[in-house]
N, C-alpha and C positions, 0 to 999 in steps of 0.2 A: 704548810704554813697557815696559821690561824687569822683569817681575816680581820681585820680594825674593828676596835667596837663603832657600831653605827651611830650618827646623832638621837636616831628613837630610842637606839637601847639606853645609850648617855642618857638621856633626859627622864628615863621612866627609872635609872637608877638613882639621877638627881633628888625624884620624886619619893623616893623609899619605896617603888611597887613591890610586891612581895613579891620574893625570890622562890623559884624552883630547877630542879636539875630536871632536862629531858636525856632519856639513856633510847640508844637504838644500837643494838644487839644481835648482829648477823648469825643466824641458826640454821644446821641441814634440818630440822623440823619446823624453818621460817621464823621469821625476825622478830622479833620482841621488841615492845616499845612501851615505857615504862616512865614514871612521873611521880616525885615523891610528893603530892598529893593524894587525893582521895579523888575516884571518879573517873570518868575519860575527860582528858584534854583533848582538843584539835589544834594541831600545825602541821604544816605544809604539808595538807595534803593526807596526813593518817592522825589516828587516833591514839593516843597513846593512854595506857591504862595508870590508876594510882594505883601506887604499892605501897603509901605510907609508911610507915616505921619498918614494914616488911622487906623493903629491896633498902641494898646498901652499896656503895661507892668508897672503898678505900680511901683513903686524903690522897688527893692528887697536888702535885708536887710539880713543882715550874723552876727551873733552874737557869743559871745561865752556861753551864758546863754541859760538853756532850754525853749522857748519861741517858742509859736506859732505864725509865721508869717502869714499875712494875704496878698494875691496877688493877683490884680483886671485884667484879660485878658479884652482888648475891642475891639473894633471893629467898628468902624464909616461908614455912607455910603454906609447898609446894606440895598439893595431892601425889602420894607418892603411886597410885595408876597413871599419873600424867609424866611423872621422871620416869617411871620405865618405859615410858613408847622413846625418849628421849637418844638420837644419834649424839653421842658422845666427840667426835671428832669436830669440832669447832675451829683448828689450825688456821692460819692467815686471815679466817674472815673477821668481817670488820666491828668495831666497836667503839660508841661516839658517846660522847656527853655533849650539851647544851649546858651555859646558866641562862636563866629565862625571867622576865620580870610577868606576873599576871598584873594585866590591867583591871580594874572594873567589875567588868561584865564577863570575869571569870575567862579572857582569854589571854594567848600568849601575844607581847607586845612584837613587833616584828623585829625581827633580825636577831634571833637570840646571840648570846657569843658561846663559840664551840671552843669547849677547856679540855677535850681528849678526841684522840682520833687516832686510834690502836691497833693494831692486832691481836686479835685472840689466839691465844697458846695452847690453852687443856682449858678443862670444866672438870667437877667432882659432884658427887651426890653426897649427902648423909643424911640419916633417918634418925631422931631421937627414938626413945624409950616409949615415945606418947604415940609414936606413927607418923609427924611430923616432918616433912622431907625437905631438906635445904640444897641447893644448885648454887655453887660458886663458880665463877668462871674467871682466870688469870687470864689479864692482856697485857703488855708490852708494848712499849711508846721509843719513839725514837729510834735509834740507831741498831733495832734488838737483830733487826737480819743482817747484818755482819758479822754477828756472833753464831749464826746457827749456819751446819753444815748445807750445803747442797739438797735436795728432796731427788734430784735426779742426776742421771749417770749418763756420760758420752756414750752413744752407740753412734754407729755406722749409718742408722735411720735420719736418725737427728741431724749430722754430720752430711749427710744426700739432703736434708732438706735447705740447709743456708749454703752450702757446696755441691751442686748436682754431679760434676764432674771427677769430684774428689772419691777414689776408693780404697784412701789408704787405710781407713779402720777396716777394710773386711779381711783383713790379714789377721784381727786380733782373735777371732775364736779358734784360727790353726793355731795359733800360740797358746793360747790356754791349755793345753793339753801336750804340750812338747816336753818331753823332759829334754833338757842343757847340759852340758856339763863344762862347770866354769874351773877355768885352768889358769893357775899364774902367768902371763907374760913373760 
């Protein structure tokens, strides 16, 4: 659940401070932190890079029905020697957006308000014609894990580990291989 807008963010949005999205983007080749400005930003703690016109955010979509939204992160203008060192499997990890007010003196005012907080599904590469390499990566918001299957399977391991006692699955690899033969009653 998305915490309250704060009194400083209220008030610096009172103020008209200029708006930006902070994106933080969990990668097996480490997290990406991204700002559609130009430049590094600092908040809490990391730097986040500009991407200007170059990274994009699907319209994010706030509903009041339970509904899983679907959110495309991209990224334009990707050296395509750096998409190929690239681990491709992104699954469950996380993936955040920020609105953020810049004060001033070029920093983010505190407590931005967080408008996504997702999971990531898959990622894609594509290369134009020029050599140019784009990375989009689909995340899912809301309720998207009760729509997907299991990742894992009941064994008899798992099974000894929350029941030590219990050994009724190690009967099941003698049954895998039994032929039956099923007969009318």
């Amino acid at each position: 659940m998305t915490a309250p807008l704060t009194a400083r963010m209220a008030a610096a949005l009172r103020a008209r401070r200029p708006l930006a999205l902070l994106a933080e983007i969990e990668h097996p080749s480490g997290a990406a932190r991204l700002w559609t400005g130009v430049g590094p930003l600092q908040w809490n703690g990391q730097t986040f890079r500009g991407s200007g016109t170059l990274g994009t955010i699907t319209p994010i979509k706030h509903t009041s029905g339970l509904a899983i939204q679907e959110i495309n992160f991209g990224l334009a203008g990707v050296d395509p020697l750096e998409v190929a060192k690239l681990d491709d499997n992104v699954r469950n990890l996380a993936g955040r957006v920020w609105l953020a007010c810049i004060d001033p003196g070029q920093s983010v005012v505190p407590d931005p308000y967080q408008v996504v907080d997702a999971q990531l599904d898959y990622q894609t590469f594509a290369a134009s014609a020029d050599g140019v390499a784009t990375i989009s990566i689909t995340a899912r918001t809301g309720f998207y894990s009760l729509e997907r299957a299991l990742d894992e399977a009941w064994t008899s391991e798992e099974q000894k580990l929350l029941y030590p006692a219990d050994a009724g699955l190690d009967m099941i690899p003698a049954l895998q291989n039994q032929d039956l033969q099923w007969t009318p009653a």
